[in-house]
ZADO-1210 file (C-alpha; in nm, 4 decimals, padded with zeros to 6 digits):
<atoms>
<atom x="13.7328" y="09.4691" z="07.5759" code="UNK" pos="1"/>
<atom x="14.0550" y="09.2542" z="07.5542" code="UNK" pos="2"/>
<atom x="14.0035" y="08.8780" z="07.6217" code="UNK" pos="3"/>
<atom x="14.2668" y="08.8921" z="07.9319" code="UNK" pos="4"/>
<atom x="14.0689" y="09.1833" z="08.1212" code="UNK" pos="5"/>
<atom x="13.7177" y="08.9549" z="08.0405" code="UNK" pos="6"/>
<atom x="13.9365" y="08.6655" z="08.1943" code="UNK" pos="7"/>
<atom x="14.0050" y="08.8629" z="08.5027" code="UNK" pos="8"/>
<atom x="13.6601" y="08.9795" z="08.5276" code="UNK" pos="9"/>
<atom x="13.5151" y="08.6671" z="08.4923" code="UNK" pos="10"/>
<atom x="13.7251" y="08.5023" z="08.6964" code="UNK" pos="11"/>
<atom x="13.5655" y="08.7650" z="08.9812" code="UNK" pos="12"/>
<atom x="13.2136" y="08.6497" z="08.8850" code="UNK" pos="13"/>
<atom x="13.2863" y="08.2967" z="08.9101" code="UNK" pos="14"/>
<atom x="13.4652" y="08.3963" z="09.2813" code="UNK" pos="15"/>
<atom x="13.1574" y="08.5913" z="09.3724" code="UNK" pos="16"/>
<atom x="12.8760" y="08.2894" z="09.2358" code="UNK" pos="17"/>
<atom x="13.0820" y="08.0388" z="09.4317" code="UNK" pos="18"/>
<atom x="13.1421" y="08.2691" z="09.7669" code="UNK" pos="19"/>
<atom x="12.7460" y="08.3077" z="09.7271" code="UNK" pos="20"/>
<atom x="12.6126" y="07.9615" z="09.7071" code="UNK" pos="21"/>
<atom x="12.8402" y="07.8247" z="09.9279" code="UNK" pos="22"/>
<atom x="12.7667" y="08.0908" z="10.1826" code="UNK" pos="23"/>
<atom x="12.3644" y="08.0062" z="10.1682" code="UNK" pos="24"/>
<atom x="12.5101" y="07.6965" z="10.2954" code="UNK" pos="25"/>
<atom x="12.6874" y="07.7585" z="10.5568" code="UNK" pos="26"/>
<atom x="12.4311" y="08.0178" z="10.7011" code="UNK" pos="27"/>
<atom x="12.1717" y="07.7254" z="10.7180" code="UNK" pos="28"/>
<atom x="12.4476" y="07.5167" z="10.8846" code="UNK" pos="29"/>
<atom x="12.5184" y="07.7560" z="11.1677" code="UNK" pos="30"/>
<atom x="12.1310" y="07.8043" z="11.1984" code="UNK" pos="31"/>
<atom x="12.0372" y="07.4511" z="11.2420" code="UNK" pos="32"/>
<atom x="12.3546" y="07.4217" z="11.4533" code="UNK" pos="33"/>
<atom x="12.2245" y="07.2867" z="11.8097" code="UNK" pos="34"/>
<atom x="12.2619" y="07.5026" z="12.1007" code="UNK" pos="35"/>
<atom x="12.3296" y="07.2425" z="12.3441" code="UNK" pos="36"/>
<atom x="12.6797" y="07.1930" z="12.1488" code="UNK" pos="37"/>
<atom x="12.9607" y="07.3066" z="12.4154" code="UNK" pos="38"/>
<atom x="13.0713" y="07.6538" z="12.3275" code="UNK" pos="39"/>
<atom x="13.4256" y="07.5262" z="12.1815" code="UNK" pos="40"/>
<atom x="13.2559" y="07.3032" z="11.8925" code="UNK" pos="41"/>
<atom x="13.0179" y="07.5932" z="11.8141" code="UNK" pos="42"/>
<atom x="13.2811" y="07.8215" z="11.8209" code="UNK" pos="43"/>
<atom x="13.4585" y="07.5548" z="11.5529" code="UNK" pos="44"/>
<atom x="13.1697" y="07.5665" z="11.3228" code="UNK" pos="45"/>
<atom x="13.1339" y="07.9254" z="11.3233" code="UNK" pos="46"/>
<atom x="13.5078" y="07.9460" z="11.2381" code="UNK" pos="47"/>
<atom x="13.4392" y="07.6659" z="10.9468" code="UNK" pos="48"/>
<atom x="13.1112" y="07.8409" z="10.8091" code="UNK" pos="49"/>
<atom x="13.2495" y="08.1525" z="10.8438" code="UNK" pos="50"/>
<atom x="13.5394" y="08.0791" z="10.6304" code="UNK" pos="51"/>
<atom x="13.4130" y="07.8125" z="10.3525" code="UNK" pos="52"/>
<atom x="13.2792" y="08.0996" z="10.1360" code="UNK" pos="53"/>
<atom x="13.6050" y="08.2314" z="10.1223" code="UNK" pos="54"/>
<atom x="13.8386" y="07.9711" z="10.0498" code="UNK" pos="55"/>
<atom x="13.5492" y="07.7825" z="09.8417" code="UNK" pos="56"/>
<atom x="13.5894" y="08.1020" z="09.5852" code="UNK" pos="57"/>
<atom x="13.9224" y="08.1058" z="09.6447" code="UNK" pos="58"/>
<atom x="14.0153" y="07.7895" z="09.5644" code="UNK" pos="59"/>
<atom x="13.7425" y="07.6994" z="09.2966" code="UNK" pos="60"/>
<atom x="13.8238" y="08.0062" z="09.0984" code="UNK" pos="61"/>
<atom x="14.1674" y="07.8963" z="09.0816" code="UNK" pos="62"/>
<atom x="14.0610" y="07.5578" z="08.9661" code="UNK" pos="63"/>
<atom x="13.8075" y="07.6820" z="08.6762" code="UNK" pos="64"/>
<atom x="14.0880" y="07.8996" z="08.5853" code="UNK" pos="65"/>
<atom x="14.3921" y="07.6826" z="08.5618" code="UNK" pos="66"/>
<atom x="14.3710" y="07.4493" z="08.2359" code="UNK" pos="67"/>
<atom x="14.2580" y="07.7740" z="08.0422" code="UNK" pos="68"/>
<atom x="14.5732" y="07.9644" z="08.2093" code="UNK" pos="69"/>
<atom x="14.8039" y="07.6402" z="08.0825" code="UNK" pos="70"/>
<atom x="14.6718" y="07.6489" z="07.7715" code="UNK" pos="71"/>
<atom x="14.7381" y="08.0034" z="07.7335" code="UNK" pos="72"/>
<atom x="15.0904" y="07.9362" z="07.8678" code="UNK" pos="73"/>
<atom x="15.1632" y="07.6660" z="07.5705" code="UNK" pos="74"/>
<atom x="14.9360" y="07.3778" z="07.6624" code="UNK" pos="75"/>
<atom x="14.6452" y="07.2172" z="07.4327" code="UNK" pos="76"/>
<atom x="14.4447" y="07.5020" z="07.3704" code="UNK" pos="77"/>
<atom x="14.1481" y="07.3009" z="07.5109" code="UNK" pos="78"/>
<atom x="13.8791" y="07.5691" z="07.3843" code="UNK" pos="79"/>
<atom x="13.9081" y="07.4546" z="07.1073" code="UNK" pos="80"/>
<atom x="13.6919" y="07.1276" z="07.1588" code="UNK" pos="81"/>
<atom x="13.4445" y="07.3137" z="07.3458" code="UNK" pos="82"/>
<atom x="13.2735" y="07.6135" z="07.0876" code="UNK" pos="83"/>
<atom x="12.9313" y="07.5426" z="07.2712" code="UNK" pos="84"/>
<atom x="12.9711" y="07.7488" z="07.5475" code="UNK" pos="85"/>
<atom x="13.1555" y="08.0638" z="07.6687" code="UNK" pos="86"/>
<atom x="13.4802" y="08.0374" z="07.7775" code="UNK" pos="87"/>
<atom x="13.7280" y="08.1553" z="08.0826" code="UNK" pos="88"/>
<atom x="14.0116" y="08.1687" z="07.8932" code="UNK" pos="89"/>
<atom x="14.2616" y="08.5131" z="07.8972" code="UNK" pos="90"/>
<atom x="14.2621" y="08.3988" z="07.4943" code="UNK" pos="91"/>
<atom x="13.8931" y="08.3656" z="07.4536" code="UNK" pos="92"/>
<atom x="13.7315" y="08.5182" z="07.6991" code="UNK" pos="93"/>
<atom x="13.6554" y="08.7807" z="07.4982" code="UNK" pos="94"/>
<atom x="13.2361" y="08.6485" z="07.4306" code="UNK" pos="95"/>
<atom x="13.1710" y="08.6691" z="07.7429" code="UNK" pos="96"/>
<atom x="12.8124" y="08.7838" z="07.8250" code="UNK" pos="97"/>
<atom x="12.7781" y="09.1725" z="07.9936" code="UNK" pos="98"/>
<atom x="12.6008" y="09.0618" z="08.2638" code="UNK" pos="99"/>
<atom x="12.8964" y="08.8734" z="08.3781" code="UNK" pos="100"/>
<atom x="13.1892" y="09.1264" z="08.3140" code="UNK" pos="101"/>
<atom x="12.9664" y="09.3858" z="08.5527" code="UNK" pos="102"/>
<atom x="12.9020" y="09.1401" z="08.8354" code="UNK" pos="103"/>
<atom x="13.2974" y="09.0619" z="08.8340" code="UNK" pos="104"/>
<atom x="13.3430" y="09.4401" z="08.7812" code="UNK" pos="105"/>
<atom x="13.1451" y="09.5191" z="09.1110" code="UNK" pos="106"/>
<atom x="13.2534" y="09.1667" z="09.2505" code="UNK" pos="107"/>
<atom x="13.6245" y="09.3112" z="09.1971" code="UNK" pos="108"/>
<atom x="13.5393" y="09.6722" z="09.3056" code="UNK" pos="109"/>
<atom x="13.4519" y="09.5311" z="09.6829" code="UNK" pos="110"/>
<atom x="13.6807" y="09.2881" z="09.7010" code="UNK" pos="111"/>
<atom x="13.9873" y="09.5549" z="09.6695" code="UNK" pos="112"/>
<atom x="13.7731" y="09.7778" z="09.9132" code="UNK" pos="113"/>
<atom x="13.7710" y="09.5192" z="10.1783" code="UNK" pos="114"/>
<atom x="14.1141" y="09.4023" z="10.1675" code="UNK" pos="115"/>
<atom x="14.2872" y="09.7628" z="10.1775" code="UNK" pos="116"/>
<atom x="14.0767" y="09.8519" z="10.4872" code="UNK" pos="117"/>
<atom x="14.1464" y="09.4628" z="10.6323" code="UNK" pos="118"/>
<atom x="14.5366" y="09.5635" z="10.5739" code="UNK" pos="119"/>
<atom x="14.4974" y="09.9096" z="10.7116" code="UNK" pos="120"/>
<atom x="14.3233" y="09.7558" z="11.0414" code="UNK" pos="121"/>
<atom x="14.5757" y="09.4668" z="11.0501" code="UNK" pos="122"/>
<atom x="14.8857" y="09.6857" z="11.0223" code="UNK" pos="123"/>
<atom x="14.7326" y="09.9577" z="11.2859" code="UNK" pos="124"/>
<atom x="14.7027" y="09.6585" z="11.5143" code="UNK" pos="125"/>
<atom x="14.9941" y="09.5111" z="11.4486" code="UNK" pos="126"/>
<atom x="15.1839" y="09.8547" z="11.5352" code="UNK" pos="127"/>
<atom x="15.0025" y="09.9000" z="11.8707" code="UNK" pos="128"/>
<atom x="15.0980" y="09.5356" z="11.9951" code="UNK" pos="129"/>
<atom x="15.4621" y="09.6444" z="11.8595" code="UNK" pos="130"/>
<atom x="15.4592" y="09.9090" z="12.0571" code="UNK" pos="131"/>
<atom x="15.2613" y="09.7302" z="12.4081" code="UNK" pos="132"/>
<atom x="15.5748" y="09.4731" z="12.3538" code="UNK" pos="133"/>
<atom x="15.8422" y="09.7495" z="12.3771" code="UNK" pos="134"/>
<atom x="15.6709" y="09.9993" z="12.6641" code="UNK" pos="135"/>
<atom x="15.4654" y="09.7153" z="12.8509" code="UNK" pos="136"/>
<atom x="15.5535" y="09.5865" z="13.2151" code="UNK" pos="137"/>
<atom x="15.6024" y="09.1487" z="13.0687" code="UNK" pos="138"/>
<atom x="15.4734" y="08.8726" z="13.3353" code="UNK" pos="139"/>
<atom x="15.3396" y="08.5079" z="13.2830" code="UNK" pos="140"/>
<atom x="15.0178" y="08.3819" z="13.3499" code="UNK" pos="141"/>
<atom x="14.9389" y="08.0003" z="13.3076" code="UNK" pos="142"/>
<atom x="15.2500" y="08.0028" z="13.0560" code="UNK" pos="143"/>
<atom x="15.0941" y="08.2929" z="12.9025" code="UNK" pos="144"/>
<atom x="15.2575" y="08.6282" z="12.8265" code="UNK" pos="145"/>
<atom x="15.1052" y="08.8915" z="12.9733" code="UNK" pos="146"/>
<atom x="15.1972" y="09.2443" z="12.9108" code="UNK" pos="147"/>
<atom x="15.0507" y="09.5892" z="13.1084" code="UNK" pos="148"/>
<atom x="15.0250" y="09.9019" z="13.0325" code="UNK" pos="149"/>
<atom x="15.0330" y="10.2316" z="13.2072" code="UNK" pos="150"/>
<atom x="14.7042" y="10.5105" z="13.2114" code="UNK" pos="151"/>
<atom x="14.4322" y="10.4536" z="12.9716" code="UNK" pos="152"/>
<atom x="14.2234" y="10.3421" z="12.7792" code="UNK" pos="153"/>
<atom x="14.1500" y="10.0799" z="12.9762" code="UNK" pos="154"/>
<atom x="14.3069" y="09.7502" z="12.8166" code="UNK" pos="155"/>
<atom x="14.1904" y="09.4107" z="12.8113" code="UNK" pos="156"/>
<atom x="14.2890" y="09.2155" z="12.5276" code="UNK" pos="157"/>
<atom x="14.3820" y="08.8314" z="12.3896" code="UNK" pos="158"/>
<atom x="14.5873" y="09.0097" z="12.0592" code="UNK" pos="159"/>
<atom x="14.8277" y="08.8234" z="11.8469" code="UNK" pos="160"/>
<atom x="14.7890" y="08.5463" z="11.5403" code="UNK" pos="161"/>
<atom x="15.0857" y="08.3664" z="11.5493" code="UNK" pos="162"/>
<atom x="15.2310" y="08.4965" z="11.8926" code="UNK" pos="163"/>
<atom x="14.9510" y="08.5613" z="12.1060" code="UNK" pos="164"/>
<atom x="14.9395" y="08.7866" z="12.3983" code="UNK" pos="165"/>
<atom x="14.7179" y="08.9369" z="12.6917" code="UNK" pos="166"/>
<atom x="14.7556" y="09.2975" z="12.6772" code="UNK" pos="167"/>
<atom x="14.5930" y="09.4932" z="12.9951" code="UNK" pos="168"/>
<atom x="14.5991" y="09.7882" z="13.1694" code="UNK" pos="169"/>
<atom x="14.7473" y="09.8394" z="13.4668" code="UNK" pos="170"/>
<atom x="14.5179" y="10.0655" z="13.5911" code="UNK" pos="171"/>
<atom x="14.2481" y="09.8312" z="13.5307" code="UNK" pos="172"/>
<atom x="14.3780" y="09.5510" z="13.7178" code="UNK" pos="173"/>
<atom x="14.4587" y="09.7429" z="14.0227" code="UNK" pos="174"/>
<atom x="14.1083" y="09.8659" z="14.0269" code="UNK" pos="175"/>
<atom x="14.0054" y="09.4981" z="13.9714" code="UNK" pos="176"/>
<atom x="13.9415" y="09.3263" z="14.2866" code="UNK" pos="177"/>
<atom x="14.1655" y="08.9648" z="14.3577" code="UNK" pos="178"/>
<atom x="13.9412" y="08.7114" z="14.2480" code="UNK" pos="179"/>
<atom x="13.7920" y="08.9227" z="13.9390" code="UNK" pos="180"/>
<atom x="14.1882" y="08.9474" z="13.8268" code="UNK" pos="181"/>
<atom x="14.2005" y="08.6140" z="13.8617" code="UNK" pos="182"/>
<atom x="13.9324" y="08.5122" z="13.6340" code="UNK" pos="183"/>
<atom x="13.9787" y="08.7721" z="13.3591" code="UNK" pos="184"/>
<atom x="14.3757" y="08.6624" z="13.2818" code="UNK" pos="185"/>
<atom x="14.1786" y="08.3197" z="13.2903" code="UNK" pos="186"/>
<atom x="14.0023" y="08.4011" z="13.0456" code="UNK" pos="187"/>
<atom x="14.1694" y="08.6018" z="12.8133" code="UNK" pos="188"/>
<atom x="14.4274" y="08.3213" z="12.8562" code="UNK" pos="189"/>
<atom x="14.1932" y="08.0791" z="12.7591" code="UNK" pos="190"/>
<atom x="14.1516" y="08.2927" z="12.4286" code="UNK" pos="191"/>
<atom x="14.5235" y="08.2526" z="12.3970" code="UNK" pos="192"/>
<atom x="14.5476" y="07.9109" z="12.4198" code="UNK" pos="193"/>
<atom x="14.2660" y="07.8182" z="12.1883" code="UNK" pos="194"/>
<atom x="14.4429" y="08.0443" z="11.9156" code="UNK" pos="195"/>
<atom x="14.0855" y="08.2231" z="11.8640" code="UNK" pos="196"/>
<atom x="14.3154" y="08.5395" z="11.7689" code="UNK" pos="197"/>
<atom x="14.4503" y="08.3906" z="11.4465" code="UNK" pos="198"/>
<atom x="14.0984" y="08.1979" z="11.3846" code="UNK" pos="199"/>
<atom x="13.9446" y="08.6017" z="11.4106" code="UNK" pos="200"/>
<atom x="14.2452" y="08.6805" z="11.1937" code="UNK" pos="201"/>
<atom x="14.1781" y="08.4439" z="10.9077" code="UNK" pos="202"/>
<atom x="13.8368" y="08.5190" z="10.9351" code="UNK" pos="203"/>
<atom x="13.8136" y="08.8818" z="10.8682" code="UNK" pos="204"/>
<atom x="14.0544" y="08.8235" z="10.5760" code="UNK" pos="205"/>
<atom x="13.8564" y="08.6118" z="10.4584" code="UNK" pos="206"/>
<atom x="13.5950" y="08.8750" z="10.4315" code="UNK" pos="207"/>
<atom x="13.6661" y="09.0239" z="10.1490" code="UNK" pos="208"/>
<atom x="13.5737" y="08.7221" z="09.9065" code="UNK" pos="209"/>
<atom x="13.2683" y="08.6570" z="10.1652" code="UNK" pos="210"/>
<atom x="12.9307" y="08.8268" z="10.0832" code="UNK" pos="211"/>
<atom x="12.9627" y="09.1175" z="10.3594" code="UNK" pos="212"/>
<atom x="12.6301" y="09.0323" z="10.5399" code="UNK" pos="213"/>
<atom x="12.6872" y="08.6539" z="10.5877" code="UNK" pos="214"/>
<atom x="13.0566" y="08.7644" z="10.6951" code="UNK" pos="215"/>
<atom x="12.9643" y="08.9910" z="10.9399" code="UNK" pos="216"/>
<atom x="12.6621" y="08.7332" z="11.1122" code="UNK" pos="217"/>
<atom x="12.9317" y="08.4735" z="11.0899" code="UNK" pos="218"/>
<atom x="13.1869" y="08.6986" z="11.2734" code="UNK" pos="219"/>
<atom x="12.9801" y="08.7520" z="11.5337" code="UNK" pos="220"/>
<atom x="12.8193" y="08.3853" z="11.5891" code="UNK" pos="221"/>
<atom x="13.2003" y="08.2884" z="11.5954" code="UNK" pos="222"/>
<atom x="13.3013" y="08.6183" z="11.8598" code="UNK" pos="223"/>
<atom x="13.0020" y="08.4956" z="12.0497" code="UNK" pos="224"/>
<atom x="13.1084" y="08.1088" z="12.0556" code="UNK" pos="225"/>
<atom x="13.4883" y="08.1861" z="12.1152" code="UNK" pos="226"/>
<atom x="13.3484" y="08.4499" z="12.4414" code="UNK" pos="227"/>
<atom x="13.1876" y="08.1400" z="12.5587" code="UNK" pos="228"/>
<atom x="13.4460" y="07.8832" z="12.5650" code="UNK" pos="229"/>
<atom x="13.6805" y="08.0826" z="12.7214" code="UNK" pos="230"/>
<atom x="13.3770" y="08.1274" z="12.9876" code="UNK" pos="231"/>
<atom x="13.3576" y="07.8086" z="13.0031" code="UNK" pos="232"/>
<atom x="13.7699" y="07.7383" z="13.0362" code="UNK" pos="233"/>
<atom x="13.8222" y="08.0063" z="13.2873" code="UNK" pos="234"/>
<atom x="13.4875" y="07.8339" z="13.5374" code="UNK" pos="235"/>
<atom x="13.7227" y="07.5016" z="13.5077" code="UNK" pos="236"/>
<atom x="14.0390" y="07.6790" z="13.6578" code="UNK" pos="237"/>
<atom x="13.8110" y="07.9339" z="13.9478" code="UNK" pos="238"/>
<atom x="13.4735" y="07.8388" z="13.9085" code="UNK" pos="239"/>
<atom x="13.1337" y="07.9836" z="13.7073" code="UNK" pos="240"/>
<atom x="13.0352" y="08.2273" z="13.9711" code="UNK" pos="241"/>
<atom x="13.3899" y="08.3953" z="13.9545" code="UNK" pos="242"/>
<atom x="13.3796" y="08.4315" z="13.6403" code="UNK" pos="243"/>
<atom x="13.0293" y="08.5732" z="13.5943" code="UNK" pos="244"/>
<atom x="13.1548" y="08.8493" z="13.8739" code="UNK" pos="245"/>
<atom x="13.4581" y="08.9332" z="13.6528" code="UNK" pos="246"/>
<atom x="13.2806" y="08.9883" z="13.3447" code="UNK" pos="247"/>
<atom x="13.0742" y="09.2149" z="13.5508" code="UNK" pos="248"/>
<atom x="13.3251" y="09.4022" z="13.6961" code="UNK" pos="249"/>
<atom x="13.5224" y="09.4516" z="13.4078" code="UNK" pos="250"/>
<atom x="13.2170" y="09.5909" z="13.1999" code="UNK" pos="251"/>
<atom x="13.1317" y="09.8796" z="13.4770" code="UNK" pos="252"/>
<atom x="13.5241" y="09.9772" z="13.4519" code="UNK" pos="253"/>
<atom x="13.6671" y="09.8960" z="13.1071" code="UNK" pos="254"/>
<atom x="13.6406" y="10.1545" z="12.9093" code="UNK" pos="255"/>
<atom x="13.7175" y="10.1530" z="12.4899" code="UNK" pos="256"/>
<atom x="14.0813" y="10.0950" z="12.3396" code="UNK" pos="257"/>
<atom x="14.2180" y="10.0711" z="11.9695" code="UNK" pos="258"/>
<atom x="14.1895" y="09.7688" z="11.9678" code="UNK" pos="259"/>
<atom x="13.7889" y="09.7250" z="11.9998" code="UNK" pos="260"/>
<atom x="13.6678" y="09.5173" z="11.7018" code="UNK" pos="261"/>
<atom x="13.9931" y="09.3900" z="11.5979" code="UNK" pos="262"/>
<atom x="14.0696" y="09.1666" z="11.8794" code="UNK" pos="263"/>
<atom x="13.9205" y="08.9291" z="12.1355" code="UNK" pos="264"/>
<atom x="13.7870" y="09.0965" z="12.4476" code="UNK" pos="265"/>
<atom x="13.6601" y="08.9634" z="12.8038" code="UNK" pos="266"/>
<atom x="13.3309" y="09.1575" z="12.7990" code="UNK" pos="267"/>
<atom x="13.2832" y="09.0874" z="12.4201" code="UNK" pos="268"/>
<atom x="12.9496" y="09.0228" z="12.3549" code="UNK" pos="269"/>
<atom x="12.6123" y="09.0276" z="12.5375" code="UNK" pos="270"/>
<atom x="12.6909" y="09.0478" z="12.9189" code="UNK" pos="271"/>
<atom x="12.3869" y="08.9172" z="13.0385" code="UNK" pos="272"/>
<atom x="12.3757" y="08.6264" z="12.8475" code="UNK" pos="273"/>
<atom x="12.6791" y="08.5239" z="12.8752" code="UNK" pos="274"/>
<atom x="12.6511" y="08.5401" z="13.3141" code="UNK" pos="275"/>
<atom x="12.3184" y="08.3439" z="13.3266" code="UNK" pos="276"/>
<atom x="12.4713" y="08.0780" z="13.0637" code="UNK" pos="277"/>
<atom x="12.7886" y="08.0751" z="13.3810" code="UNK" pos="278"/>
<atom x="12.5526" y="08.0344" z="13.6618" code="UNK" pos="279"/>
<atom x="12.4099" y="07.7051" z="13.5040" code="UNK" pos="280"/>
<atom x="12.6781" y="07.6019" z="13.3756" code="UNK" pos="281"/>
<atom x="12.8354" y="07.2755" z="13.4372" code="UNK" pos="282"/>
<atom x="13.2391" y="07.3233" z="13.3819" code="UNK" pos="283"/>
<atom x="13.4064" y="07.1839" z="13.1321" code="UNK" pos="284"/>
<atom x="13.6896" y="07.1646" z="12.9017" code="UNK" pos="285"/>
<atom x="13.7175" y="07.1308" z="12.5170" code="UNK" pos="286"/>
<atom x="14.0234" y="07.1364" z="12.2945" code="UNK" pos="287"/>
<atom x="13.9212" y="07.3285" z="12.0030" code="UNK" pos="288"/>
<atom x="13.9526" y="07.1069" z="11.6680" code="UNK" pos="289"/>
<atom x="14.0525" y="07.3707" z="11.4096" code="UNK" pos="290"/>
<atom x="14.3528" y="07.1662" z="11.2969" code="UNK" pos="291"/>
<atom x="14.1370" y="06.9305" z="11.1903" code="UNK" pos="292"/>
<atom x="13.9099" y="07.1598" z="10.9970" code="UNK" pos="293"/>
<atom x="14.2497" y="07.2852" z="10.8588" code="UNK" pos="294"/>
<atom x="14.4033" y="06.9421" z="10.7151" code="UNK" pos="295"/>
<atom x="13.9947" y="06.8753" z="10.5743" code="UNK" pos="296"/>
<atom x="13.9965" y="07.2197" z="10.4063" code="UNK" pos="297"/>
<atom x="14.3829" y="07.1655" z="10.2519" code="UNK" pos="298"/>
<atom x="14.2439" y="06.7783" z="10.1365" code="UNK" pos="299"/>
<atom x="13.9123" y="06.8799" z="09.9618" code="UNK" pos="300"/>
<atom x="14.1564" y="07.1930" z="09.8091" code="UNK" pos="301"/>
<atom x="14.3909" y="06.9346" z="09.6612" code="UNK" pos="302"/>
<atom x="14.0962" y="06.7199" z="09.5188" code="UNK" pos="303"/>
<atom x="13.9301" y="07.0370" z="09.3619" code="UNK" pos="304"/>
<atom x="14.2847" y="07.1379" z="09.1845" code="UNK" pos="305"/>
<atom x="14.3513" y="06.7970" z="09.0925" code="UNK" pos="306"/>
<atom x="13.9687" y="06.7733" z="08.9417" code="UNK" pos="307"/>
<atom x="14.0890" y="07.1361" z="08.7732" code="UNK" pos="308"/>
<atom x="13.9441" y="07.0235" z="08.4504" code="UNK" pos="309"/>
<atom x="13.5835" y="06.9239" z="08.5420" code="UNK" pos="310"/>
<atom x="13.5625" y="07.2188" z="08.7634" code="UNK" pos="311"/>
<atom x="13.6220" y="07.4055" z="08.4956" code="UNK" pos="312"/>
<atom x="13.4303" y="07.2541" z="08.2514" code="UNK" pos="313"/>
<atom x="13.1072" y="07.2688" z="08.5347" code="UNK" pos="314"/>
<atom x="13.1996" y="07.6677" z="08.5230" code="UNK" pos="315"/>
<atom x="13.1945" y="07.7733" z="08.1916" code="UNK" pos="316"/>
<atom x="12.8453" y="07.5460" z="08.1582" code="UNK" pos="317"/>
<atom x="12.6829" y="07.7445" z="08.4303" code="UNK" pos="318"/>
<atom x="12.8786" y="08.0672" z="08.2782" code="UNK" pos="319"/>
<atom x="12.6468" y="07.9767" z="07.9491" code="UNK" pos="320"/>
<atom x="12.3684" y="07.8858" z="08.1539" code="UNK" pos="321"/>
<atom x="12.3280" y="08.2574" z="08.3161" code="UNK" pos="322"/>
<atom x="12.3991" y="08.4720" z="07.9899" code="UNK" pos="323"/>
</atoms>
């Protein structure tokens, strides 16, 4: 096997050890996670633990990987000081134990699985909100676009990373009575608002460097969490009991659309729960804090790439270690 495909593979390995560890983590942070939390922060940790494993791999991989990569580009061939161990090098990563060319094989095998059916979902999304824009009767709701749609199925959707929407069907609302109308575009502009379409977005990208069991509990802790804040933001604007009616209404009449398990819905999630949590619930507001989860995550990925060296130094070690 050439030293370059050995690289690549264990490059995967490394990605998939990483994702791994980091994701035992994170699944005891969102367990010990408090329930008492308002539904906004837990739907921010979700959205954090859901996500670390990802960009952890991500970005660590890239930082084992990079002095090797120089070096191979014209730099001090560092490897060269370091015979001890194995190496991640596309020049000498030719030693490399078995073991760890199959688990970056298989690691590399799923990955590519996930992310062609993540882009196949994305893009079939993507076209049906194309087409909603072009055909859809446009209002505004709260400052939020809202777009309807003639016959069925049955619509009721926050959609949309970076320009969110409300799509609906027409039909449904009419069948809808006042107040449940009311609440519903409350909520799904709630959804809007706290950008929970491009947090699901990121997420499910994410997924296909994420072990696929943790990913999928995560997805739905953070579903779950993001449901309930926008419970919780639509009782502020017409009250808990409103709500609670809404959600179910729109569960006895709603029925399935294309975009079910791609985007946010208002009767996502256990009913029930989610309409005793309203009647004893106190309203109240939160501003999600993603933004600053986002400007921690882009900080600690500057301070691994800068530390590039003893990152990868730390990898090859454990690389030894596990042959």
């Amino acid at each position: 096997m050439t030293s370059a495909l050995a690289f690549i593979l264990g490059a995967a390995a490394v990605a998939a050890g990483l994702s791994v560890c980091v994701a035992v983590i994170s699944a005891g942070a969102l367990a010990l996670a408090s329930k008492r939390a308002s539904a906004a922060r837990r739907a921010d940790l979700a959205f954090t633990c859901a996500v670390l494993p990802g960009v952890t791999a991500l970005v660590g991989t890239v930082a084992a990987a990079l002095p090797s990569v120089l070096a191979a580009l014209g730099a001090d061939d560092h490897c060269l000081h370091h015979l001890h161990h194995a190496h991640l090098c596309p020049v000498h990563s030719g030693a490399l134990h078995s073991r760890i060319l199959v688990v970056g094989a298989l690691a590399l095998a799923f990955s590519a699985t996930v992310l062609v059916v993540w882009i196949a979902r994305a893009a079939r999304g993507a076209r049906f909100v194309r087409g909603a824009r072009a055909v859809g009767e446009r209002s505004t709701v709260d400052g939020i676009t809202v777009v309807a749609l003639g016959g069925a199925p049955r619509l009721l959707h926050a959609v949309g990373a970076l320009h969110p929407i409300v799509v609906v069907s027409a039909a449904l609302l009419e069948a809808l009575s006042p107040s449940a109308r009311v609440a519903v575009l409350a909520h799904e502009a709630a959804h809007v608002r706290r950008r929970d379409g491009l947090a699901l977005w990121l997420l499910s990208m994410l997924s296909f460097v994420s072990p696929p069991v943790f990913s999928a509990w995560a997805r739905r802790a953070f579903l779950s969490a993001a449901d309930e804040a926008a419970d919780e933001e639509a009782a502020v604007a017409v009250g808990p009991l409103a709500v609670a009616a809404a959600l179910v209404e729109v569960a006895q009449r709603r029925s399935r659309s294309p975009l079910d398990g791609i985007a946010l819905a208002a009767d996502g999630g256990s009913i029930e729960a989610r309409v005793n949590r309203l009647l004893h619930l106190r309203p109240r507001r939160h501003t999600p804090q993603l933004h600053v989860v986002a400007v921690a995550g882009v900080c600690a990925a500057l301070a691994m790439l800068s530390w590039s060296e003893s990152v990868h130094h730390a990898v090859e070690t454990a690389l030894f270690f596990f042959t």
